[in-house]
C-alpha positions, 0 to 999 in steps of 0.5 A: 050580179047584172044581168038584163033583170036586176032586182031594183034595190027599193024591191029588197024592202018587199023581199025582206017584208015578214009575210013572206016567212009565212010562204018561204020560212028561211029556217025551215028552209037551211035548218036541214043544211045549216049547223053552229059554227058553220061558214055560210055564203049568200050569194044575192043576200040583198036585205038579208032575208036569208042572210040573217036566220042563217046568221041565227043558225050558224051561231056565235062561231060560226060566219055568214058571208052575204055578197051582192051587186048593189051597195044599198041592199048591204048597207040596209042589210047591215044595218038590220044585222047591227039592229038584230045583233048579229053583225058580228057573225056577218060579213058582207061583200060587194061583187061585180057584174063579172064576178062574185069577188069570193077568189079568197075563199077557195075550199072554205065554205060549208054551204053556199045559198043562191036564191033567186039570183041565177038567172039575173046572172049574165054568167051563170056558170062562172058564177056557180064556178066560183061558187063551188071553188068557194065550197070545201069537199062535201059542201052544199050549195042550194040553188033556187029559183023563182018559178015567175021568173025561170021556167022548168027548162031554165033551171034544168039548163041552170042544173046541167052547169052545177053537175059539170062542175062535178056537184051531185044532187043531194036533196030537192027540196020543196019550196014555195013558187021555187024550182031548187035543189041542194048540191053537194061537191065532190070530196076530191 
């Protein structure tokens, strides 16, 4: 989406870069909320640092839907998916500064992944709006944000919007330099 702050597409290569593994392993990280044959969305995939480990989870049956504002960030994203032989498990999508474009989705998701992309929302509520219309009843939707960039308050105040859309907390994680939490929608 675009906010005041949009990662330049050129930062994907240093967000992608594999030392970051060492700090923020992507399987370790979704391993305890992503299962085979899984439909995952995620929401700012850019280069696919999650995109891809979580199109390694989900396994052959299931699918991963990667969104993102910026076109170059998809293109380089399919091509690692089609270099790692996953794009067949992939299907990548680009949104507006106004909207996720995800409205087909509705009640079809298992999990969706917002890492790091929230608070370079201008609507952040409309945004996690969409995204638990997109989640089916008891779906997680994991939330992260980079403690640099958002403080303490900030995703407090982030948080407070996800529970008016009727999720409840369902674990918080510790992630490295992130504030984050796991969400889980309501089954009615």
């Amino acid at each position: 989406m675009s906010g005041q702050r949009v990662c330049p597409w050129w930062m994907g290569y240093f967000l992608a870069n594999s030392l970051r593994r060492w700090v923020q392993d992507p399987e370790k990280i979704l391993k305890p909320y992503v299962k085979e044959g899984m439909s995952v969305m995620d929401v700012g995939s850019a280069m696919g640092f999650f995109t891809l480990p979580l199109a390694k989870l989900v396994g052959d049956q299931g699918r991963v839907i990667a969104v993102d504002l910026q076109e170059k960030m998809i293109r380089s994203l399919r091509r690692r998916a089609q270099k790692a032989g996953l794009a067949g498990r992939i299907e990548t999508r680009i949104c507006s500064s106004t909207s996720l474009k995800i409205d087909d989705l509705a009640d079809s998701v298992d999990v969706a992944l917002a890492f790091a992309v929230l608070h370079e929302m201008p609507d952040s509520a409309a945004a996690i709006l969409s995204i638990a219309q997109s989640l089916k009843g008891g779906g997680l939707f994991l939330m992260a944000e980079p403690t640099g960039h958002v403080s303490a308050e900030g995703f407090r105040q982030t948080s407070e919007l996800a529970l008016q859309q009727g999720f409840e907390v369902a674990a918080m994680p510790a992630i490295w330099h992130s504030h984050a939490l796991v969400l889980r929608k309501g089954l009615s």
